[in-house]
VEXVODREN-645639 format. One record per residue (C-alpha): x, y, z; residue number from 1. Coordinates in steps of 0.5 Angstrom, whole numbers, plus 500, padded with zeros to 3 digits. Layout:
// VEXVODREN-645639
+------+-------+-----+------+
! east ! north !  up ! resi !
+------+-------+-----+------+
!    X !     Y !   Z !  NUM !
...
+------+-------+-----+------+
***
This chain:
// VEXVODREN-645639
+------+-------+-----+------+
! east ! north !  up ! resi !
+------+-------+-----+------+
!  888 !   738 ! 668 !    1 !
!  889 !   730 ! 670 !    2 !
!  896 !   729 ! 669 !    3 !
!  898 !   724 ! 675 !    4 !
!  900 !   719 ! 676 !    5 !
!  898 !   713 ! 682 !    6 !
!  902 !   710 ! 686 !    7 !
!  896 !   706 ! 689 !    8 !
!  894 !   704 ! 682 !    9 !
!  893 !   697 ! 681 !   10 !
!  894 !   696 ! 674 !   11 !
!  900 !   699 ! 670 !   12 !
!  897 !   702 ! 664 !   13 !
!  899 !   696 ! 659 !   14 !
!  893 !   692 ! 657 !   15 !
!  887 !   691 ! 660 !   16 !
!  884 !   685 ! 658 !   17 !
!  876 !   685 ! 659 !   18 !
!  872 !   679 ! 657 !   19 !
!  867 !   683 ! 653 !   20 !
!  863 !   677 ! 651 !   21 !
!  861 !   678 ! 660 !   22 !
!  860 !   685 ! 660 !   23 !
!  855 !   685 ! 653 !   24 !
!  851 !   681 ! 656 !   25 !
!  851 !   685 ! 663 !   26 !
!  852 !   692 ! 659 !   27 !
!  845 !   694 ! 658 !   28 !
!  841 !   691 ! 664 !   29 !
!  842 !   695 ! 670 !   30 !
!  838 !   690 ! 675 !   31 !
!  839 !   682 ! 672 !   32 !
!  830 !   683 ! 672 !   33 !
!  831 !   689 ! 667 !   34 !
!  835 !   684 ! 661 !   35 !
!  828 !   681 ! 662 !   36 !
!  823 !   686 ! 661 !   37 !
!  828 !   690 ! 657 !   38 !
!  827 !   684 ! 652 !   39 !
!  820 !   683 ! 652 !   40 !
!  819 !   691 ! 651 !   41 !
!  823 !   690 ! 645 !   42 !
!  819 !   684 ! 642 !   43 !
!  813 !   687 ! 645 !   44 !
!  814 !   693 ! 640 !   45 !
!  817 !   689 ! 634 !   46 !
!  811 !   684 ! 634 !   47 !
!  807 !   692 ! 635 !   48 !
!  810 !   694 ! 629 !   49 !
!  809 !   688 ! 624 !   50 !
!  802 !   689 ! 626 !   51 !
!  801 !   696 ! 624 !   52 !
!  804 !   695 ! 618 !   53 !
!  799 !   689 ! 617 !   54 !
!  794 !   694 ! 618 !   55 !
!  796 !   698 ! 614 !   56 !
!  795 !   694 ! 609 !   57 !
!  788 !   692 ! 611 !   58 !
!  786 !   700 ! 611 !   59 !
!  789 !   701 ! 604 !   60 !
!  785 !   694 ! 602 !   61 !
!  779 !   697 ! 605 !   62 !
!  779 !   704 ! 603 !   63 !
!  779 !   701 ! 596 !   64 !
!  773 !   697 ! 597 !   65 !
!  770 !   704 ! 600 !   66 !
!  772 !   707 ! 594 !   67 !
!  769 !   702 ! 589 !   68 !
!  763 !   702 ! 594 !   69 !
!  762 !   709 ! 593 !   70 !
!  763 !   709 ! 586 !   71 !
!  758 !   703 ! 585 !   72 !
!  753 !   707 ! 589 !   73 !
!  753 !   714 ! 586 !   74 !
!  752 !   710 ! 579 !   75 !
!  746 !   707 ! 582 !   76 !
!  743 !   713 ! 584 !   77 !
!  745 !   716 ! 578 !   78 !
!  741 !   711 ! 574 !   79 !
!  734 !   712 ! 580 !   80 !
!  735 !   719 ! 578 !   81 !
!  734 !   718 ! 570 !   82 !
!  729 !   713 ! 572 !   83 !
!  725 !   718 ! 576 !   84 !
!  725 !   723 ! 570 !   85 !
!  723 !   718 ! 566 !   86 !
!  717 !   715 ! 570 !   87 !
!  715 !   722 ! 571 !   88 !
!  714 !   723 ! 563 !   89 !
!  712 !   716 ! 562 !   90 !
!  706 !   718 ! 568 !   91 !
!  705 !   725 ! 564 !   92 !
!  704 !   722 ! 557 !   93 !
!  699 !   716 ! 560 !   94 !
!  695 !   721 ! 564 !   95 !
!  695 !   725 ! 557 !   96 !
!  692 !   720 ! 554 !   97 !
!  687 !   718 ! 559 !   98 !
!  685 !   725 ! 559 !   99 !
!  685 !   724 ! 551 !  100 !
!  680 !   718 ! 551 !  101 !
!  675 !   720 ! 557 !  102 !
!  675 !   728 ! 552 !  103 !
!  673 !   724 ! 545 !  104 !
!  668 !   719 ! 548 !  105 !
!  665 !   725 ! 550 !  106 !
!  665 !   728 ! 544 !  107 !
!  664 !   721 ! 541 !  108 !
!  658 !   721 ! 545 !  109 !
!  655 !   728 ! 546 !  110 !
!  657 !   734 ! 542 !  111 !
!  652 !   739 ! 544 !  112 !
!  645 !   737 ! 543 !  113 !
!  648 !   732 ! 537 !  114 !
!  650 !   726 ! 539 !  115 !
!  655 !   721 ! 535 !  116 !
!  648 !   716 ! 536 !  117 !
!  644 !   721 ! 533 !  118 !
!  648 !   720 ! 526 !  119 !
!  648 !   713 ! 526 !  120 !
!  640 !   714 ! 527 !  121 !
!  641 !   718 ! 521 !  122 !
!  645 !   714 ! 516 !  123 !
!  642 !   714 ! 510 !  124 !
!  643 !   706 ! 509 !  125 !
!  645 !   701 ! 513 !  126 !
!  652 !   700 ! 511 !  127 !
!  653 !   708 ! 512 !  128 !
!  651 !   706 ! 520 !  129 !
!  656 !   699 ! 519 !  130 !
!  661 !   705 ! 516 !  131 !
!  660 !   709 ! 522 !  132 !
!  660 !   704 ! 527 !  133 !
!  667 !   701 ! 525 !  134 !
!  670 !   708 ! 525 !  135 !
!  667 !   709 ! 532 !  136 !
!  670 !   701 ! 535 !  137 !
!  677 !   702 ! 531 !  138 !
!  679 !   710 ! 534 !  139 !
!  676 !   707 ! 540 !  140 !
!  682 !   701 ! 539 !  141 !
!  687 !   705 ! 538 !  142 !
!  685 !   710 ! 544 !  143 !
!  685 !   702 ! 548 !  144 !
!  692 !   701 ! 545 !  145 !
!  695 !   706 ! 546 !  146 !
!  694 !   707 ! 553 !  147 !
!  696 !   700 ! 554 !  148 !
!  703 !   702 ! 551 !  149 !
!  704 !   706 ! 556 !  150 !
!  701 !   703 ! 562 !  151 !
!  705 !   697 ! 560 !  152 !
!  711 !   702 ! 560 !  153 !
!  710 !   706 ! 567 !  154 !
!  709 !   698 ! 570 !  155 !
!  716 !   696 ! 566 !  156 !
!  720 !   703 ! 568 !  157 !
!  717 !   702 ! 576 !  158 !
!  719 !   695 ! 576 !  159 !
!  726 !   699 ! 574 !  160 !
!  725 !   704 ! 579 !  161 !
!  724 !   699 ! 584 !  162 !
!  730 !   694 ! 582 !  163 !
!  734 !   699 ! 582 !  164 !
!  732 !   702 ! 589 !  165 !
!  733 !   695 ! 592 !  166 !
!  740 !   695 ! 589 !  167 !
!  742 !   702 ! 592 !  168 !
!  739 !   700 ! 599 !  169 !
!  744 !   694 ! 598 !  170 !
!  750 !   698 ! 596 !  171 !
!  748 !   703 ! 601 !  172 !
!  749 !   697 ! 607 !  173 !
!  754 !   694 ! 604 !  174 !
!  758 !   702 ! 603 !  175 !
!  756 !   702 ! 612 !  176 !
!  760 !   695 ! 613 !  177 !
!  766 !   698 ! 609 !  178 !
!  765 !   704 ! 613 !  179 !
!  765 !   699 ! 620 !  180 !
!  771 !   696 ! 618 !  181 !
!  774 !   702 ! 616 !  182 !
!  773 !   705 ! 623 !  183 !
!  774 !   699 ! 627 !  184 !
!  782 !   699 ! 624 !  185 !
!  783 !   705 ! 625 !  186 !
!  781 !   704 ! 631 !  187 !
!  785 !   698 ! 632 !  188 !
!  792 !   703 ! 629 !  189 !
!  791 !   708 ! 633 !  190 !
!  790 !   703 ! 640 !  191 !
!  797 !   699 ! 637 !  192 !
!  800 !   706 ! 635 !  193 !
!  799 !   708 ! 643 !  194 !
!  801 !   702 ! 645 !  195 !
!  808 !   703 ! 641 !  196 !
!  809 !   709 ! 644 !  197 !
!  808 !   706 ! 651 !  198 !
!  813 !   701 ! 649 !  199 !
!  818 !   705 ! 647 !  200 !
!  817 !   710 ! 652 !  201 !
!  819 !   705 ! 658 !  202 !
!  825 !   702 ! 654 !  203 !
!  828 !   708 ! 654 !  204 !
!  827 !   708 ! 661 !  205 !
!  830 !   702 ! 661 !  206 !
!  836 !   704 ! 657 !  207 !
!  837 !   710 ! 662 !  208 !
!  836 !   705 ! 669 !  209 !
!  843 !   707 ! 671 !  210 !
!  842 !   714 ! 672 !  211 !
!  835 !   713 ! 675 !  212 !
!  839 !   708 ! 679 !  213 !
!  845 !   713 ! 682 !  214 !
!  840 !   718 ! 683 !  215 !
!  836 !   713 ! 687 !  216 !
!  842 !   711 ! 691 !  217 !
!  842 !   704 ! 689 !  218 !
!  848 !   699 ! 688 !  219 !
!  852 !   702 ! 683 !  220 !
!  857 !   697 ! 679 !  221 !
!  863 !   699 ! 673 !  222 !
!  858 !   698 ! 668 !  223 !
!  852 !   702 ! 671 !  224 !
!  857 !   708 ! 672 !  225 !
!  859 !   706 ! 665 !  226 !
!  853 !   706 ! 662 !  227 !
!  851 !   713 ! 666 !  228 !
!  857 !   717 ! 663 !  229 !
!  855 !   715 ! 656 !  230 !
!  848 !   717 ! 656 !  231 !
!  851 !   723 ! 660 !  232 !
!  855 !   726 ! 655 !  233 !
!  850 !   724 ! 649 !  234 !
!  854 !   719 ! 646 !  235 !
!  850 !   713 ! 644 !  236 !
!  849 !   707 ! 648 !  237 !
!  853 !   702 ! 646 !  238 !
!  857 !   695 ! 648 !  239 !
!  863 !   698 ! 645 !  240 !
!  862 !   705 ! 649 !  241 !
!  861 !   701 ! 655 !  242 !
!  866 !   697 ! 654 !  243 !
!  871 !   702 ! 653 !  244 !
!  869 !   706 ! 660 !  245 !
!  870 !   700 ! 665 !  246 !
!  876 !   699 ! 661 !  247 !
!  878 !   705 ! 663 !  248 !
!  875 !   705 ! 670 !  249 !
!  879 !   698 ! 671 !  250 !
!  886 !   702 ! 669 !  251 !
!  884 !   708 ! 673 !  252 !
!  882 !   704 ! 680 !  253 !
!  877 !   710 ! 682 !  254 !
!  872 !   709 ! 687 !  255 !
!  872 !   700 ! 687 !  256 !
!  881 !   700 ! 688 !  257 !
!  881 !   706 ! 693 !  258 !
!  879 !   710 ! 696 !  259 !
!  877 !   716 ! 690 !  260 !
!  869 !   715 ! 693 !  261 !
!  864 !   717 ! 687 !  262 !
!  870 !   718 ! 683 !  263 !
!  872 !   711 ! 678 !  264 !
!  876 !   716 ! 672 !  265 !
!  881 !   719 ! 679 !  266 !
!  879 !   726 ! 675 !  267 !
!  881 !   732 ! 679 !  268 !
!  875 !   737 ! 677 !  269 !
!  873 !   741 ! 684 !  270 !
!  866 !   740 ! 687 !  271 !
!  862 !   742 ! 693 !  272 !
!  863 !   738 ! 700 !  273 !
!  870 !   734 ! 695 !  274 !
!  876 !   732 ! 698 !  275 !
!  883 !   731 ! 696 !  276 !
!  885 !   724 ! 695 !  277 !
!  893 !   725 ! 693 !  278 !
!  898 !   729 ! 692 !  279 !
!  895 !   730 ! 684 !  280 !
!  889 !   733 ! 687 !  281 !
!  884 !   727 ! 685 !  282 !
!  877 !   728 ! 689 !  283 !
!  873 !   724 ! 693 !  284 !
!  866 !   725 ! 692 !  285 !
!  860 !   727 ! 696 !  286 !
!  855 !   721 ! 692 !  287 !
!  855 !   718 ! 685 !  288 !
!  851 !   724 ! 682 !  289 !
!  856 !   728 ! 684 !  290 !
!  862 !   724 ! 682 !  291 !
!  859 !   723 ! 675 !  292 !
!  857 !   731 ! 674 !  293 !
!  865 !   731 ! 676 !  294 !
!  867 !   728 ! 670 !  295 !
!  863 !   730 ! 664 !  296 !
!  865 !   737 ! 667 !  297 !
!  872 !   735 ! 666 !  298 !
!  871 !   731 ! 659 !  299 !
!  867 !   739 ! 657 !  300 !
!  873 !   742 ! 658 !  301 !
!  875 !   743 ! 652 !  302 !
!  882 !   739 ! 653 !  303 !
!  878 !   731 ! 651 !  304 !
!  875 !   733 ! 644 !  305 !
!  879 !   726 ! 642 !  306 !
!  874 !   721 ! 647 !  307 !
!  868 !   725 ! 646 !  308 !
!  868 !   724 ! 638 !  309 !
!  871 !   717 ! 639 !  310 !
!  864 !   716 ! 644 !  311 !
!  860 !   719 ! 639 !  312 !
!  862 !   714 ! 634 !  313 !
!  861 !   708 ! 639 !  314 !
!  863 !   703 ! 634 !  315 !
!  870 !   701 ! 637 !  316 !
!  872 !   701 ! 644 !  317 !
!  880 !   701 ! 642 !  318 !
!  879 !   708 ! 638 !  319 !
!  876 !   710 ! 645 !  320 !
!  882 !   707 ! 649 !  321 !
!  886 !   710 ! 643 !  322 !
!  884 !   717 ! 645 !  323 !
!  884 !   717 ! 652 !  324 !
!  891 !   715 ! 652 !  325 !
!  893 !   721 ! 647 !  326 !
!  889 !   725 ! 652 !  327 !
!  893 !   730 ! 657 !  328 !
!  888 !   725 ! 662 !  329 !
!  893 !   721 ! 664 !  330 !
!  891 !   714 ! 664 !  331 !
!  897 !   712 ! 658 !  332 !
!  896 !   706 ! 654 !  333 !
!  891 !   701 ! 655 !  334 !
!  887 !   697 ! 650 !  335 !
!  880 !   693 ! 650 !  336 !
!  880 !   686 ! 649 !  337 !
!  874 !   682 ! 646 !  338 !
+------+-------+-----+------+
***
């Protein structure tokens, strides 16, 4: 347990002011250049996020005119296949007819040895001969006519097919755009969805500098080791959970107001290579990496289930300082002042 008390600490546990409008300014950037690349990451991603949802609504747009398209389409080539069958029935009855007309003009004209000649020739009077003639000229109009209609109709009906054949060729190219610019978006979405994830993957490798910085032996400040501890024990990272713990390091004078290395809380937790810094039995640590693996063990234990559940919250640094106080700790009352 860390009840102690320090006859070389530099505050008494009464109040201790912060200036947090300082520390929320320094809190969530380890190096000053990292608050900078911090904030253009997050524009970046905002920014990439109303894109995509812009493109969203482009590819909901276009998937609409595919469908239209395609809709367009299928009733045109619904109205060339009618078209076809009707052609090849109208082609049918026209090469019927011909076949009519060439059989009767045969017949007309020679009937075995007995030509229709031969019964003109033969009439008994000249108007039989007149009479037969006529019959000859109006069955031959109507053979005509006839296939005139339907030679008329097959023109009209491939003028349809090929009307018809151009309109599908037109949507069909116009089907294609669509596809094209479907596919360019979809394309686009995918490069700013991996481009977002790239985003957020190096801001949450910002947000986690402090623990890169101790492992990598660089300067460590009462914030980075604040914010290390925080993101150590899972709690969220926060200005009021940062404010709390330098609050709590200032009351407590480890490492920066004596000479507890590695150790700014003064816990007591046994380590490999880790001295005795007072009669209290509060260790001297071999590294930072130690000295904050030391402290999240204590703050495990089971004896802080208070600051834990405060730092979960993250939402009021006095509750923190509140729970550290009732806490067999032993730092006493202080407060975070905003």
């Amino acid at each position: 347990m860390d009840i102690r008390r320090h006859t070389t600490r530099l505050f008494a546990t009464t109040l201790v002011a912060v200036a947090l409008a300082t520390l929320a300014a320094a809190c969530f950037a380890p190096p000053a250049h990292a608050t900078a690349s911090l904030q253009q990451l997050q524009n970046e991603a905002r920014s990439t996020r109303t894109e995509m949802q812009a493109l969203e609504q482009q590819m909901q747009v276009i998937a609409q005119k595919e469908e239209a398209a395609r809709q367009k389409l299928d009733v045109i080539n619904g109205q060339l296949a009618q078209t076809r069958i009707r052609l090849d029935r109208v082609q049918g009855d026209l090469d019927r007819q011909r076949d009519l007309v060439a059989s009767r003009l045969a017949t007309m004209y020679k009937s075995g040895d007995y030509t229709w000649f031969d019964i003109i020739l033969n009439s008994g009077s000249l108007s039989d001969a007149e009479t037969a003639a006529r019959f000859i000229q109006d069955i031959a109009a109507q053979d005509r006519h006839a296939e005139d209609q339907l030679a008329q109709l097959a023109t009209e009906v491939k003028s349809i097919e090929k009307s018809l054949e151009g309109q599908r060729q037109k949507a069909e190219v116009v089907q294609q755009q669509i596809d094209t610019q479907q596919l360019a978006m979809e394309n686009k979405f995918a490069e700013r969805s991996a481009l977002l994830k790239d985003v957020v993957a190096r801001i949450k490798k910002i947000l986690s500098a402090p623990m890169l910085l101790m492992k990598s032996g660089g300067q460590v400040t009462q914030v980075t080791w604040a914010q290390a501890l925080v993101k150590s024990l899972g709690a969220p990272l926060t200005a009021d959970n940062v404010a709390a713990i330098v609050a709590w390091e200032m009351v407590e004078g480890g490492h920066w107001y004596n000479t507890a290395y590695y150790n700014p809380l003064n816990t007591t937790q046994s380590m490999p290579g880790a001295t005795v810094f007072n009669s209290v039995g509060v260790k001297a640590y071999t590294s930072w990496a130690q000295g904050l693996r030391a402290t999240v063990i204590t703050l495990n234990n089971g004896l802080y289930g208070g600051i834990l559940a405060a730092l979960r919250s993250g939402n009021d640094a006095n509750a923190v300082a509140g729970a550290v106080a009732a806490s067999p700790w032993g730092t006493g009352s202080f407060s975070v002042s905003h």
